[in-house]
N, C-alpha and C positions, 0 to 999 in steps of 0.2 A: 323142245326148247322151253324152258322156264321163263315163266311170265314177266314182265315188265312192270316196275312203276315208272309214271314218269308225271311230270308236272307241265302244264297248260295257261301259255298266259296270253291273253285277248288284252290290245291296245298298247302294241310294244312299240315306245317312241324312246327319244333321250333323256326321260327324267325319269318317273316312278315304274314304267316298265322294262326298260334295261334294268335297273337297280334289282329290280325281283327276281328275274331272268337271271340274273348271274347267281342272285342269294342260293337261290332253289338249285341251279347249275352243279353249284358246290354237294348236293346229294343225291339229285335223278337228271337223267335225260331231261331238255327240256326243248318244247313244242312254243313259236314263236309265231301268235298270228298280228297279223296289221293288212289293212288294205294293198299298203303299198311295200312292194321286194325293199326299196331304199330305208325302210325303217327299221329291217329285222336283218339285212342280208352281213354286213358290217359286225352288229353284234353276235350272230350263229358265227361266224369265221374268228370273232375271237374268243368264243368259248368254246369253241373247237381246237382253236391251236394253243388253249390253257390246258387242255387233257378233259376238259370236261365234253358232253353230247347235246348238238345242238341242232333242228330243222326249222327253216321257218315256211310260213305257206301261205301262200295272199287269199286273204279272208275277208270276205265285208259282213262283221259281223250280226246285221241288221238283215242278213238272207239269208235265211235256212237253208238254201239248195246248198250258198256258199259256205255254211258253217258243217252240213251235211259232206260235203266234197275233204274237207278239214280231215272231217273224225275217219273219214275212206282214208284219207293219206295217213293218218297214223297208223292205224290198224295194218296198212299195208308195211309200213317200215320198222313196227314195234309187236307186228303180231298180231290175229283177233282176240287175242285172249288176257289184252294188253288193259293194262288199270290204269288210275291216277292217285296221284299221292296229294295233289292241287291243282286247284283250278284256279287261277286270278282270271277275273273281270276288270277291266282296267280301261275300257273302253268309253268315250263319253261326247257327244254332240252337243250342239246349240249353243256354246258358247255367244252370245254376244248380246251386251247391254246399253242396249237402245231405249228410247221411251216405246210403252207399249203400244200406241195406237200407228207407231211407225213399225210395230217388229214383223217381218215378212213370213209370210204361213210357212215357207219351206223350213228355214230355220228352226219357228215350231215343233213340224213333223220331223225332224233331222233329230231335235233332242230327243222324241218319244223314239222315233223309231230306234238310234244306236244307245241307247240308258237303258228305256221299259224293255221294247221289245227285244232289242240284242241281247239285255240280259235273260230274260228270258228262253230266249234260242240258245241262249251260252250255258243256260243251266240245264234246259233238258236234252242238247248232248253232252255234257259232259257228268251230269250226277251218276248215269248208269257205270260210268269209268272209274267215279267215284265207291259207287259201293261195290263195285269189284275191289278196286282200293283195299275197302273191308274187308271180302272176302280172302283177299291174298294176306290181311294180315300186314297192313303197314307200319312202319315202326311209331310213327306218327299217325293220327286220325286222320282218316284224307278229310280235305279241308277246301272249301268254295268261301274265295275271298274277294270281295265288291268291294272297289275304290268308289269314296263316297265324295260330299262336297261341304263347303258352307251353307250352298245353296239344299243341299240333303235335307235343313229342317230350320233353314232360315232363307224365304223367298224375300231376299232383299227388292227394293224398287229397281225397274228397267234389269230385272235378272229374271223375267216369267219362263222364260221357252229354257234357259239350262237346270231350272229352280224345279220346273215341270218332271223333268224327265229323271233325275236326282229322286224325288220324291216321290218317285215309281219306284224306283231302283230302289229303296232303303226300304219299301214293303215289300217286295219283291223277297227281299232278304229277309226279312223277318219273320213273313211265311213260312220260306224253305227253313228256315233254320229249328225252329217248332215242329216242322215236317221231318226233317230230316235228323237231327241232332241224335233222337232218339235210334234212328239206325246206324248210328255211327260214324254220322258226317256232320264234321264241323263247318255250322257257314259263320259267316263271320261277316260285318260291314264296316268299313274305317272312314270315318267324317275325316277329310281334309282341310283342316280349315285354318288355311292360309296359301300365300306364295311358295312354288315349292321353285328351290335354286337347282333352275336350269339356262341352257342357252339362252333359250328365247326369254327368259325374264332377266338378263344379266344386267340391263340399267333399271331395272325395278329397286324399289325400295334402297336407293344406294348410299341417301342418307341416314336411314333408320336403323344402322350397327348390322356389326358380322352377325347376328343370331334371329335377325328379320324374316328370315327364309326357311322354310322348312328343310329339309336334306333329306334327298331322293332315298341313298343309304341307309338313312335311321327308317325311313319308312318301310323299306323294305326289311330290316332288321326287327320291327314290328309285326311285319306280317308275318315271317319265319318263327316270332315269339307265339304269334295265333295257333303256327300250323303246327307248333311244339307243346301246345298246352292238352294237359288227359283231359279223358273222357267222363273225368269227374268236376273238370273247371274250364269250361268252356265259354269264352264270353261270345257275346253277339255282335256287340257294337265297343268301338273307341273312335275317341276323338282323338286329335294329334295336331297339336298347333306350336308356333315358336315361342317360347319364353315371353315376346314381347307381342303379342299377338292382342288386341282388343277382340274382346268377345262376352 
């Protein structure tokens, strides 16, 4: 049986992980993790009944045993001998801004553990699938892409515990990417910095014009732009913000 690529994306909710899940759909299988079945199960059923391949697999990406259990399920439905064409990292905790001498340890540990350490577990199983990737010869440079923040390389006030684990996560990246580039894997990190237009933000910003919001779509049309670019222009990092965005 002839090898596989397929494309892996961590942190599949209804905004900027669906968006990519479907981008990447349009060229490889695609691998669908989130903690929870309701997040992933809806979108794999309809890029499945689009013609495109889709599985999803409850993951908590902050436990090795469980990101371990992951890379078992693919290998089992794609083959041992199975690569990657992409890896999104899209995963991200500790959300919440409180004053700091109220912000609660777990929250804390919540951003290091699913930012630093998830990315980190995210990246060393999936680089090995990645530089198979190379070895099969991708048409594209297989490519490890990290959704970044505002908070990425601006610890705004009462943002310490998401600002933390962001700030992991963007050297994280930076490293591998120095590491890795040179064998033929593009990593990539994308500073988010702004609202990105989803459900859960739809009375956000409702006076500040149609262009306030970032769009899920463009982002992920961004990141397909990363996973498309040779192995002579490879960038590391992009910002991505709205027209009307202060910064």
């Amino acid at each position: 049986m002839a090898s596989t690529l397929i494309a892996i994306v961590a942190g599949v909710g209804p905004g900027t992980g669906a968006s990519v899940a479907r981008k990447f759909a349009a060229a490889y299988p695609v691998v669908l993790l989130a903690r929870k079945p309701e997040n992933y199960e809806n979108l794999a059923k309809e890029i499945n009944q689009s013609g495109g391949k889709a599985i999803g697999i409850s993951t908590d990406i902050s436990d090795s045993a469980s990101v371990k259990n992951a890379i078992d399920v693919i290998k089992k439905e794609f083959g041992s001998d199975v690569g990657a064409a992409a890896a999104i990292f899209n995963a991200s905790g500790g959300f919440l801004r409180t004053p700091f001498l109220g912000l609660p340890e777990d929250v804390f540990k919540t951003s290091i553990a699913v930012s630093a350490t998830g990315g980190f577990i995210f990246s060393q199983a999936t680089l090995p699938l990645l530089l198979k990737g190379v070895e099969l010869k991708s048409a594209h440079p297989p490519s490890l892409i990290f959704t970044g923040a505002t908070a990425s390389v601006k610890a705004n006030a009462q943002m310490a515990s998401f600002a933390t684990g962001k700030w992991a996560l963007r050297a994280l990246s930076q490293s591998l990417a120095k590491e890795f580039g040179p064998q033929g894997v593009h990593v990539s990190h994308a500073i988010i910095d702004g609202v990105i237009d989803i459900p859960r933000t739809k009375e956000w910003l409702k006076d500040a014009g149609p262009d306030a919001k970032l769009s899920a779509d463009g982002i992920a049309n961004d990141y397909w732009n990363l996973h498309t670019q040779p192995r002579t222009n490879f960038t590391w990092e992009i910002d991505l913000r709205p027209a009307v965005e202060k910064w």
